[in-house]
C-alpha positions in Angstrom: -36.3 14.6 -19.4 -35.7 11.6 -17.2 -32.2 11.2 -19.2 -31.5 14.9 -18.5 -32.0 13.7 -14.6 -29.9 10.8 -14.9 -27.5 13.1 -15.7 -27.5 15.5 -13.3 -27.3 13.0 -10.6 -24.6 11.2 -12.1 -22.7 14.8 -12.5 -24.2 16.1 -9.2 -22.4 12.8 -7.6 -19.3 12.4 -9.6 -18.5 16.0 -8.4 -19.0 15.0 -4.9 -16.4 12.2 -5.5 -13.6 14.7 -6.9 -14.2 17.2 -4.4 -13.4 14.8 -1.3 -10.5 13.2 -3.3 -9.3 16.5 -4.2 -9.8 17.4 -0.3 -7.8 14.2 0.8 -4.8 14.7 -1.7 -4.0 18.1 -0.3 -4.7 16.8 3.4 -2.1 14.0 2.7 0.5 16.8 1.0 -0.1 19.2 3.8 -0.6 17.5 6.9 1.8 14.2 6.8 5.0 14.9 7.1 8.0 14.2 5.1 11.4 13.1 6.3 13.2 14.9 3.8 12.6 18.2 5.5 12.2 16.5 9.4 15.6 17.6 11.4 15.3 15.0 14.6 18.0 14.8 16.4 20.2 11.9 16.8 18.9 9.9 20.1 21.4 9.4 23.0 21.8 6.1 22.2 20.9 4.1 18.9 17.8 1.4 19.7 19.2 -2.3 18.1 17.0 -2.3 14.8 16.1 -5.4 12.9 14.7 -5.3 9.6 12.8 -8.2 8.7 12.1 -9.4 4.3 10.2 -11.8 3.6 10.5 -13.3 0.2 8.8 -15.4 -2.0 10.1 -16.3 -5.5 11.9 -12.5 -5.7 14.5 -13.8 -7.6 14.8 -11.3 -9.9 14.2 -8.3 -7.7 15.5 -9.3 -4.0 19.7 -8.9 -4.4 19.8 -5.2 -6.0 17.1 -4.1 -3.4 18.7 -6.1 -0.4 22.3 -4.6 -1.1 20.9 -1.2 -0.6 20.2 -2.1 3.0 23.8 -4.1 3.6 24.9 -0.7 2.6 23.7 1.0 5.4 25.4 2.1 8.3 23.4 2.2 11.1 25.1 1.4 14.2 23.5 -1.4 15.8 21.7 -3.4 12.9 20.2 -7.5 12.0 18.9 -8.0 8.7 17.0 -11.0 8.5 16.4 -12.7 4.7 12.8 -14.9 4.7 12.4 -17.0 2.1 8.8 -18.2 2.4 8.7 -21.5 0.3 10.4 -19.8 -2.9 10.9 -22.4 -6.1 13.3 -20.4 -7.6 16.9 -18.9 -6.5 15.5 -16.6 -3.7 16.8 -19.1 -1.3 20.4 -19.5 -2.1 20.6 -15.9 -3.2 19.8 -14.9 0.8 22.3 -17.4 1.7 24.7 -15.9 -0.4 24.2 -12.4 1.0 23.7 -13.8 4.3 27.3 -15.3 4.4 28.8 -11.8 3.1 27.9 -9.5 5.9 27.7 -10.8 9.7 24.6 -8.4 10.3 22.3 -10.4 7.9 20.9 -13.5 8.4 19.1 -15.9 6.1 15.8 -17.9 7.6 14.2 -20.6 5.4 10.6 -21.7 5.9 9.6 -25.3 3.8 6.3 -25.3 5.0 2.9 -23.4 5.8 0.9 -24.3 8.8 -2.4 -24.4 8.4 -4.3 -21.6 9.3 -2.0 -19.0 8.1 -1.2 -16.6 5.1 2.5 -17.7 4.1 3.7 -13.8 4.2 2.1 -13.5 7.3 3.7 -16.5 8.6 6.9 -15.0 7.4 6.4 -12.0 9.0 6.0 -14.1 12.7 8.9 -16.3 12.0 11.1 -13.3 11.2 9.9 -11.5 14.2 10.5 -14.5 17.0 14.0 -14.6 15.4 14.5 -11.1 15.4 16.2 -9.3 18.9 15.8 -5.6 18.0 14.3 -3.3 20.0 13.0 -1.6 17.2 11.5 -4.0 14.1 11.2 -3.0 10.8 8.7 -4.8 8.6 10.0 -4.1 4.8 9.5 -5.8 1.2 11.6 -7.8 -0.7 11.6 -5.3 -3.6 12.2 -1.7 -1.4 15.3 0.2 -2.3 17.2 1.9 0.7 18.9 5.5 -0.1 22.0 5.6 2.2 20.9 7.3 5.8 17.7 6.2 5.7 17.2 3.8 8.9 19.0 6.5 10.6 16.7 9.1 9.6 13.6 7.2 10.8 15.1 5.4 13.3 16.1 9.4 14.7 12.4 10.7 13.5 10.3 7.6 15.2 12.7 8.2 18.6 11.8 11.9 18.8 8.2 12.4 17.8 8.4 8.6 20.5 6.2 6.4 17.9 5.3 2.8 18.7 4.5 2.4 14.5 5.5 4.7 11.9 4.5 3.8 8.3 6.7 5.9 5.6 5.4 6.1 2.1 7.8 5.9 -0.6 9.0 6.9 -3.9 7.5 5.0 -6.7 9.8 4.9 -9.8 8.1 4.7 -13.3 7.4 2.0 -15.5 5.3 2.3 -18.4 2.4 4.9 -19.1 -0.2 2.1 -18.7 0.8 0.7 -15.5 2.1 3.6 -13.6 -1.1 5.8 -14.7 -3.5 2.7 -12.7 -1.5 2.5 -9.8 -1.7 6.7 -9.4 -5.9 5.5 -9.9 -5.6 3.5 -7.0 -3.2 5.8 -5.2 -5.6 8.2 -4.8 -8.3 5.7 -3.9 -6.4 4.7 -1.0 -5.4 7.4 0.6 -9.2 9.1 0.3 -10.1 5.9 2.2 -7.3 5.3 4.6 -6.9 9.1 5.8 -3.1 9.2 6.7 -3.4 12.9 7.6 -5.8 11.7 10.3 -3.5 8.6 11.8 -1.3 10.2 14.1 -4.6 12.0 16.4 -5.5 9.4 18.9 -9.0 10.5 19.1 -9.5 9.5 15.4 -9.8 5.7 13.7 -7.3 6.2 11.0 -4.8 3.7 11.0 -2.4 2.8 7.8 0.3 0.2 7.0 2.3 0.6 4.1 4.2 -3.0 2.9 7.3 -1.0 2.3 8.3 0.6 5.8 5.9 -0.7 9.0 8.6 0.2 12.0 7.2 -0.9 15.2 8.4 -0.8 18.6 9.0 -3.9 20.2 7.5 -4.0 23.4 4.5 -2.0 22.2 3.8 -4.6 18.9 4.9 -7.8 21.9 1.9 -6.5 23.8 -0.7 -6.5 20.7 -1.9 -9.7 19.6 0.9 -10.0 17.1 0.7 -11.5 14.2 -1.4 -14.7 15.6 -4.2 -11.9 15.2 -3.5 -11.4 11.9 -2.5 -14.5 10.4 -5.2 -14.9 7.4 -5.3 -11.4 6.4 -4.5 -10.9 3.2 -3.7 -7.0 3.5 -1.0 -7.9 6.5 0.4 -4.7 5.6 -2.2 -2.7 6.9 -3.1 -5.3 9.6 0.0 -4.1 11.2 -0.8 -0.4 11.5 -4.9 -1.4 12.7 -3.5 -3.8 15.4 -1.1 -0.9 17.0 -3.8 2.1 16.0 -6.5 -0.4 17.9 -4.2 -1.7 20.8 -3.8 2.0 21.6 -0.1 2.7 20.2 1.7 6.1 19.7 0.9 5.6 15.4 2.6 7.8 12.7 3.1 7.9 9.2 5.5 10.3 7.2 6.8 10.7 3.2 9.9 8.9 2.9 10.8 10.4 -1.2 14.5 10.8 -1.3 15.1 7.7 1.3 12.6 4.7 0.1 11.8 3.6 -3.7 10.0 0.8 -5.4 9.1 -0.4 -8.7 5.5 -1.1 -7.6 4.3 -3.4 -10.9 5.9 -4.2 -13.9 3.2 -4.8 -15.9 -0.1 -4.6 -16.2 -0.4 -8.5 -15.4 1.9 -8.0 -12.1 -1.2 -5.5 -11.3 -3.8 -7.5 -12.2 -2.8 -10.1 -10.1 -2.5 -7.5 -7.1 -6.0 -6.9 -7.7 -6.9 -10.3 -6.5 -6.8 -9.5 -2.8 -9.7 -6.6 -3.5 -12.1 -10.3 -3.0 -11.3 -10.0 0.8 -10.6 -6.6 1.9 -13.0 -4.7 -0.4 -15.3 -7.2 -1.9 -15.6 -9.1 0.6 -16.1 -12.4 -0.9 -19.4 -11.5 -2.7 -19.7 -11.3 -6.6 -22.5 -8.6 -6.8 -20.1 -6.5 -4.6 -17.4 -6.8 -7.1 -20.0 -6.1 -10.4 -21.2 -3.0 -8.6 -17.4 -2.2 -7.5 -16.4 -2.8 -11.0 -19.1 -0.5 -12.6 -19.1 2.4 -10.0 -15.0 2.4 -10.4 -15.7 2.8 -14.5 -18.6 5.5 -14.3 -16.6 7.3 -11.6 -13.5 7.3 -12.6 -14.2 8.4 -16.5 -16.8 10.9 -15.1 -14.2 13.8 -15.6 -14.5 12.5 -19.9 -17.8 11.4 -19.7 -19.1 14.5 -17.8 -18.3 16.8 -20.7 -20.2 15.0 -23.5 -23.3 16.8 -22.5 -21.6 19.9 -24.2 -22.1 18.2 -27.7 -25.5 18.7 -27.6 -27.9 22.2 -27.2 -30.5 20.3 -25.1 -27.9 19.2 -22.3 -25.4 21.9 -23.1 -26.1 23.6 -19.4 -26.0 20.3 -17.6 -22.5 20.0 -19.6 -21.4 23.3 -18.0 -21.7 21.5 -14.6 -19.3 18.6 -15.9 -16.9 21.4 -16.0 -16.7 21.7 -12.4 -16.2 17.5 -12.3 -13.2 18.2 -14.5 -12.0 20.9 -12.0 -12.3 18.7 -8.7 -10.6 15.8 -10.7 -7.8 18.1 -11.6 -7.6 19.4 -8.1 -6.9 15.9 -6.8 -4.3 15.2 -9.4 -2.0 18.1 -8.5 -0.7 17.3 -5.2 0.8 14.4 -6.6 3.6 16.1 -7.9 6.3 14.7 -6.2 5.2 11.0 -5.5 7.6 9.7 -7.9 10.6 10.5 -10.8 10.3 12.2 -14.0 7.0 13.5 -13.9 5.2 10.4 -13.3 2.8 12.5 -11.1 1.4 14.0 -14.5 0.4 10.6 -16.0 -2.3 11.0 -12.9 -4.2 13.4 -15.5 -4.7 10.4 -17.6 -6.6 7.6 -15.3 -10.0 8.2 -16.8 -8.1 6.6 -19.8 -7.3 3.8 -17.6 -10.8 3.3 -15.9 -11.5 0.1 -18.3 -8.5 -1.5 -17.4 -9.1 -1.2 -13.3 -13.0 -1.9 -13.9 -12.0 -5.2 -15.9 -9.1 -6.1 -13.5 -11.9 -5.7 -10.5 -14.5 -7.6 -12.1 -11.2 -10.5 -13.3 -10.8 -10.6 -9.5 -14.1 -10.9 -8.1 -15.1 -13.9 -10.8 -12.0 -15.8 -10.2 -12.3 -15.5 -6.3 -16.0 -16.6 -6.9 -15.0 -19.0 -9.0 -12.4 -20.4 -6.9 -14.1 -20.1 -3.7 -11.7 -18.2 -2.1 -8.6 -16.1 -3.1 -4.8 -16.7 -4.3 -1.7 -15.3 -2.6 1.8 -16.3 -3.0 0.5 -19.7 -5.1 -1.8 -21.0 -2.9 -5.4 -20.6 -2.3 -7.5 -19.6 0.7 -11.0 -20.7 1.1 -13.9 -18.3 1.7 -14.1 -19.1 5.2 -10.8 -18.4 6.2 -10.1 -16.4 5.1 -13.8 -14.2 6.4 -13.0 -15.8 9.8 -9.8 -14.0 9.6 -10.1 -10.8 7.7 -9.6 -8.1 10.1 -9.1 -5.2 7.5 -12.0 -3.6 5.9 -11.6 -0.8 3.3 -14.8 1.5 2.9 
């Protein structure tokens, strides 16, 4: 009896789960908008825009990903190349492109100062040296289809946002890897609410690393980056310091204009992982057991919530794991169109996965409690730091 009970409540509460994921996914498909079908027209006058990358040891990724954005014609664009401390070729190779086009520019930072998260430090550098009126925040690995600046730059003028955050295309990789990142996908947007970011009235904020577009004045008149400077999710720093400084906030699809190879491997994603010890953890261990655990049971409830059917005894409580199975394939279906080839369908296959994202949790919160604090870019950031300066908190 009390392991029929256990089960009930584990089905009763794993159905919960899918229903509001299922109920987020089909907010996000319906309600953010994509600039693939947006017609804005072209402003009277083209804003300077300056797009900052900052790199660190992107040596085998930064030159096919910058070229896509010396290809672009905007009228009145800077490019400025960061290299944040890189050991390998990143620095000559933005030096190189740098001295090919007399938009781009190359910026070379030797050292950290203390008290700051290098990309973050980047990010500050590349902004003081920057002169657009419009800045655009981008990675080192984000490929540019032809037109797109324009076709934000036009969008973020008419709808008049201070920050617009565009989501992009992800482009496949292997089964493994791109089935946990469409896990976490769906994580994140549950949590972050991008439907929900543009109403002023609401607390939904998001900052995507790929495409943060901020206005000038409006960011100048936030705390900046000072604010953010040990945060290790700087991405979506940005969009909580405009959202809470009271900015005109946005976000919008961007398939067709932005791509990225988000991991290459299920390494490359463990690694990622590591920052969960800040923003979701929060530098305690039992947190990241618990996070670890909850992650498995939930997300291999839409499996695990059919084994009931095996047996006579718990055969009707197996009938109720049906409608677990339904919710979780309710939230996998407005994926279609995230990325190439069908990688949307791979989402159908996470509880698969659910061992690998429970054990990369649990690898990251024993190595940041092992370490006392948490590694980015090479070097590691103590506990209390980085808690003095964490600004982002993920539910």
């Amino acid at each position: 009896m009390a392991v029929q009970v256990l089960l009930i409540v584990y089905i009763a509460a794993a159905f919960a789960y899918w229903l509001l994921v299922a109920r987020a996914m089909w907010l996000v498909r319906r309600r953010v908008p994509r600039l693939a079908e947006a017609q804005p027209p072209d402003p009277a006058r083209w804003p300077r825009l300056s797009v900052l990358v900052p790199a660190c040891n992107e040596a085998d990724r930064i030159e096919p990903a910058a070229r896509t954005l010396l290809a672009e014609d905007y009228p009145d664009l800077e490019l400025i190349f960061i290299d944040d401390r890189s050991s390998d070729a990143t620095g000559a190779i933005i030096d190189r492109l740098a001295a090919e086009d007399p938009r781009a520019k190359a910026v070379h930072i030797r050292e950290l100062p203390e008290g700051w998260l290098g990309k973050v430090h980047a990010l500050h550098r590349g902004f003081a040296e920057s002169t657009g009126e419009l800045v655009l925040f981008t990675d080192a690995d984000i490929h540019f289809a032809r037109g797109s600046l324009r076709k934000a730059v036009a969008y973020a003028e008419a709808e008049r946002l201070d920050h617009l955050a565009a989501l992009p295309e992800l482009l496949p990789t292997s089964f493994m890897v791109d089935t946990v990142i469409l896990l976490f996908l769906r994580q994140f947007m549950t949590a972050v609410r991008p439907w929900a970011v543009s109403d002023p009235r609401s607390s939904a904020y998001i900052g995507i690393g790929a495409f943060n577009l901020v206005r000038r004045e409006a960011f100048a008149a936030t705390p900046g980056f000072e604010w953010l400077r040990m945060e290790t999710a700087d991405d979506m720093g940005v969009g909580l310091l405009m959202k809470t400084s009271g900015k005109r906030c946005g976000v919008a699809g961007a398939r067709g204009y932005l791509s990225l190879q988000w991991y290459r491997s299920l390494a490359e994603a463990a690694r990622g992982a590591e920052r969960s010890w800040s923003t979701v953890m929060r530098f305690s261990l039992v947190r990241a057991i618990a996070l670890a655990l909850v992650s498995l049971l939930v997300q291999a409830s839409p499996v695990l919530a059919l084994v009931p059917l095996a047996w006579e005894e718990t055969r009707l409580i197996g009938y109720a794991g049906i409608a677990v199975t339904a919710a979780f394939v309710a939230s996998a279906l407005p994926l279609r169109g995230w990325g190439r080839r069908g990688l949307w369908l791979r989402a159908f296959a996470t509880p698969l996965v659910s061992p690998v994202v429970a054990f990369a949790l649990l690898r990251a919160g024993l190595l940041g409690w092992r370490r006392g604090g948490a590694m980015w870019r090479g070097t590691v950031y103590p506990n209390e730091l980085l808690r003095a300066g964490a600004r982002v908190k993920f539910p």
